[in-house]
C-alpha positions as CSV (number, residue, x, y, z in Angstrom):
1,X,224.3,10.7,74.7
2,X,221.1,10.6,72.8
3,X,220.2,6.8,73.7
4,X,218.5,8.0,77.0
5,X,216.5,10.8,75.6
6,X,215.1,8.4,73.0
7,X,213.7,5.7,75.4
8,X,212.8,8.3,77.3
9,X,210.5,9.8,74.6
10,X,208.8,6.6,74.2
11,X,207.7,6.2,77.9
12,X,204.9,8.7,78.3
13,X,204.1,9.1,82.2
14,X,200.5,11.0,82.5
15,X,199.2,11.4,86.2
16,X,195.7,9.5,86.0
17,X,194.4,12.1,88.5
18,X,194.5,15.5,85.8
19,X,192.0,17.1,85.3
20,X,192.1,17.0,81.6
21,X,192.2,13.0,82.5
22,X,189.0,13.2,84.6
23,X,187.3,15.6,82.0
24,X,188.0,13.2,79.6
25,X,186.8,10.3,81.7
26,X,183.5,12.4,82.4
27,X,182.5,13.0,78.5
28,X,183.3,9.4,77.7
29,X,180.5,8.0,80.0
30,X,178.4,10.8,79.1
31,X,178.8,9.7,75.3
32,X,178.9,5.9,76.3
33,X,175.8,3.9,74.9
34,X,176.0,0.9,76.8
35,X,176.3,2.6,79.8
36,X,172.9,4.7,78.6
37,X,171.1,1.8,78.4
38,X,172.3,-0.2,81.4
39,X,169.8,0.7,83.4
40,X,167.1,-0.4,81.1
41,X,168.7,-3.6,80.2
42,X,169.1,-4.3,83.9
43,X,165.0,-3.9,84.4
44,X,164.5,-6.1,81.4
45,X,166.4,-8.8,83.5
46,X,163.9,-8.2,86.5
47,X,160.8,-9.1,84.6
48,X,157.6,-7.0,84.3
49,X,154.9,-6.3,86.7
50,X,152.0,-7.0,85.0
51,X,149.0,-6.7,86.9
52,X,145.4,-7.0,85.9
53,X,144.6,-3.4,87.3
54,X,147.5,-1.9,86.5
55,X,147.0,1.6,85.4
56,X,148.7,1.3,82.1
57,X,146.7,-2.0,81.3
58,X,143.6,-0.1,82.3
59,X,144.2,2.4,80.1
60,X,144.9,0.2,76.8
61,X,141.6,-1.8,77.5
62,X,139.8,2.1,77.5
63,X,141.3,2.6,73.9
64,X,140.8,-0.6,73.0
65,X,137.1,0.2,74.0
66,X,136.5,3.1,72.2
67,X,138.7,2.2,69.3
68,X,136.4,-0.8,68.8
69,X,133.4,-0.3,66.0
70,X,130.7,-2.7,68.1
71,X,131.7,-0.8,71.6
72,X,131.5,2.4,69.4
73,X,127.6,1.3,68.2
74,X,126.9,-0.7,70.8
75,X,124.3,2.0,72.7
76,X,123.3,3.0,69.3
77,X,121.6,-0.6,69.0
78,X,120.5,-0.6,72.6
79,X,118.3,3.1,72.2
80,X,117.4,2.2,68.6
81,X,113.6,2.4,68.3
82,X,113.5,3.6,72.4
83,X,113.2,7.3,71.8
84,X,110.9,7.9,68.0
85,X,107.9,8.7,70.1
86,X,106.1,6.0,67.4
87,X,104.9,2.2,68.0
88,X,106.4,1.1,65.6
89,X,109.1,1.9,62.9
90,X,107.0,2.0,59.9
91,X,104.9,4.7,61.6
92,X,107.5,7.1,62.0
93,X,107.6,10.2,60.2
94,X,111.1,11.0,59.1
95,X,111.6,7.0,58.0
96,X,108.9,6.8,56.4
97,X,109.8,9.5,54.4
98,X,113.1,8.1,54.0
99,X,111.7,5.1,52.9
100,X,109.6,6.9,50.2
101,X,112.8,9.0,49.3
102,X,114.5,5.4,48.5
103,X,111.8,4.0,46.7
104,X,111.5,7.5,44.3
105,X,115.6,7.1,44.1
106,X,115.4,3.7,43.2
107,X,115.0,3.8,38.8
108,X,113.5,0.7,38.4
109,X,110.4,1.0,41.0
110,X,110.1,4.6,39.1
111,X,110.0,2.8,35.3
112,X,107.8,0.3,36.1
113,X,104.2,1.7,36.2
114,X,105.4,3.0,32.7
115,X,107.0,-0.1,31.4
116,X,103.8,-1.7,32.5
117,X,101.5,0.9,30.7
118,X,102.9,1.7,27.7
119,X,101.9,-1.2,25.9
120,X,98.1,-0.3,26.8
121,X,96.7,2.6,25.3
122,X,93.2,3.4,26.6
123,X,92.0,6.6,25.4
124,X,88.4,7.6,25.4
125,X,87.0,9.2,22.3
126,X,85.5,12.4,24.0
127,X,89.2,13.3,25.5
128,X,90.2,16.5,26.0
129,X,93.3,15.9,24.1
130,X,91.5,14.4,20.9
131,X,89.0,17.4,20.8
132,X,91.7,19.7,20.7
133,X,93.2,17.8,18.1
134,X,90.3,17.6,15.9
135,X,89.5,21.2,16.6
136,X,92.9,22.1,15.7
137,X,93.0,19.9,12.4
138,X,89.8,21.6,11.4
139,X,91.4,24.7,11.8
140,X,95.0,23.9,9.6
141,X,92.8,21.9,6.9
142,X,92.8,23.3,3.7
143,X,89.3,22.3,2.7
144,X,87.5,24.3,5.8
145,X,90.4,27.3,5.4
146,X,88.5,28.1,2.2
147,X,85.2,28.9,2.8
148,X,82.9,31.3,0.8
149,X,81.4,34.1,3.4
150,X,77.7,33.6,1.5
151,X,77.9,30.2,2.0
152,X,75.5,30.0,5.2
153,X,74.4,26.7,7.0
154,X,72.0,28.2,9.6
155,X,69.5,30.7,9.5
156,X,69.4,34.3,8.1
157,X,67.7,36.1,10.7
158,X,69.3,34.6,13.6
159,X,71.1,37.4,15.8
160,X,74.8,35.3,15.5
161,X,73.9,35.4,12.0
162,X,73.7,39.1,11.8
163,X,76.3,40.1,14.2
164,X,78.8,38.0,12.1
165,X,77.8,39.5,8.9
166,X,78.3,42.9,10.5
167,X,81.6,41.6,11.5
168,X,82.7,40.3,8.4
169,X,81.4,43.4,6.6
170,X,83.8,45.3,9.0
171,X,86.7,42.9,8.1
172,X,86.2,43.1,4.6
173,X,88.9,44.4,2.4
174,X,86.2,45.9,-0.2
175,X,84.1,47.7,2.8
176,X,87.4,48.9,4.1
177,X,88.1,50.1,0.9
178,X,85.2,51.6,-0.3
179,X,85.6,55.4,1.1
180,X,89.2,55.2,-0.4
181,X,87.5,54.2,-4.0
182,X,84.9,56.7,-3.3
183,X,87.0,59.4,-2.8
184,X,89.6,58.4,-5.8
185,X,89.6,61.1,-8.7
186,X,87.8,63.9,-6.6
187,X,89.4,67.1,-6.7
188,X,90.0,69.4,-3.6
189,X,91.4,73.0,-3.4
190,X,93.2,73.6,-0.6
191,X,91.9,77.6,0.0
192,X,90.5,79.1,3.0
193,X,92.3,75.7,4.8
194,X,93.8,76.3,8.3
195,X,97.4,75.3,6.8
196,X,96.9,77.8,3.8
197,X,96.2,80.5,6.5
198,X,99.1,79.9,8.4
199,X,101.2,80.0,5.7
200,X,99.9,83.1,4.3
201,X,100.7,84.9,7.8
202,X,103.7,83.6,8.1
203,X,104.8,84.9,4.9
204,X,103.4,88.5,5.6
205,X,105.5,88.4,9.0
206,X,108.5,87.3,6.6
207,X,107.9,89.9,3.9
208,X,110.8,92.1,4.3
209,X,109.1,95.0,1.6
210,X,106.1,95.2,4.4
211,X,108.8,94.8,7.3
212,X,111.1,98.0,5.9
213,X,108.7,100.7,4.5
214,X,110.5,103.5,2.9
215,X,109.5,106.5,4.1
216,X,108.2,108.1,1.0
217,X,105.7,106.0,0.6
218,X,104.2,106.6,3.8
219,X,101.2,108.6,4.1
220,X,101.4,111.9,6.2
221,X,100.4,115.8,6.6
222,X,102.9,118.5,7.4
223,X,102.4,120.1,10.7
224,X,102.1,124.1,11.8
225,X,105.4,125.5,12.6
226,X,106.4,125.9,16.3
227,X,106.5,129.3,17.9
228,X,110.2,129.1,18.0
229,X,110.9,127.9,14.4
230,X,108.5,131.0,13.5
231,X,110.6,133.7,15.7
232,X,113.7,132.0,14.0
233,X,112.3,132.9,10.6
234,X,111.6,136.8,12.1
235,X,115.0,136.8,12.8
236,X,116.6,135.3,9.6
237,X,114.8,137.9,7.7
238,X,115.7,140.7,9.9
239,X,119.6,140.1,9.6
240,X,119.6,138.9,5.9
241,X,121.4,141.5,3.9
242,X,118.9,141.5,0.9
């Protein structure tokens, strides 16, 4: 009884016309790689047009061109020297400043005028240098530092003469002095100053005795009594008893 329905389980009868069957057709050559690139393999077997003005070869010899470094300088060596507005290229400004620039960068060219001169020392004996040396020793020396002030090497009548011994006499510390020693050990009273004065009036504004006088000891007359403080004495008598 069951034989039948298990052969018949094993047969499997699908319609190739479904839909299902069709979809699935439809995604697998969608999804199918060789069937992607079957057009391009079948142009491979063609061959290649590959003509000399072909706009694709055109273009690769134009980025060729301007990829390459000599194409790329090429008009720079043409115009070089054309347009400096100069004969030549030594006379032109900015070079030769460029040029100059170099030469001051270089650190041999810049040592050698010194390498050259060091070992030759010329230096003349009136210099500028060496007289402000000298002058300067003279002043530091120990010998010339001490000098006596009566010790003159020129003449006493001379005006230089006179107007340094005024100026000396000015600097000296015993001239300076002498007003000081002069007025040493003299006494001085300090009365009838401006600063005593002051002081003395400011300490009668401060006196408080001078500021509250008592009344008794102020000086005074008594005064005639009033007509009314008379009639009030009339009237006191009048109505006193006694």
């Amino acid at each position: 009884y069951t034989e039948a329905w298990d052969a018949d389980k094993k047969s499997i009868h699908v319609m190739p016309d479904t839909p299902t069957i069709l979809l699935a057709k439809a995604n697998a050559a969608n999804v199918s790689n060789k069937l992607y690139t079957q057009a391009w393999e079948e142009a491979k077997k063609k061959g290649y047009d590959m003509r000399a003005d072909a706009i694709p070869i055109r273009s690769a010899k134009a980025s060729r061109d301007i990829a390459s470094d000599y194409k790329y300088k090429e008009t720079h060596e043409k115009e070089k020297g054309h347009y400096i507005g100069c004969p030549s290229a030594k006379e032109d400004p900015k070079l030769a400043l460029a040029a100059r620039a170099m030469q001051l960068q270089n650190d041999r060219l810049y040592k050698k005028a010194y390498h050259d001169s060091k070992a030759q020392v010329h230096i003349p004996v009136d210099a500028m240098s060496l007289q402000a040396a000298k002058e300067c020793q003279d002043l530091v020396s120990n010998v010339d530092y001490r000098q006596y002030l009566h010790q003159w090497t020129c003449l006493p009548d001379q005006n230089d003469v006179i107007h340094a011994r005024k100026a000396y006499d000015l600097q000296s510390d015993n001239v300076y002095k002498s007003d000081l020693e002069w007025l040493r050990g003299i006494g001085w009273l300090t009365e009838g100053s401006v600063d005593v004065v002051k002081a003395k009036k400011a300490q009668e504004i401060l006196n408080d005795r001078l500021y509250r006088t008592r009344p008794d000891e102020l000086k005074f007359t008594s005064i005639t009594d009033t007509p009314d403080v008379v009639q009030a004495k009339i009237n006191a008598l009048q109505l006193s008893d006694v």
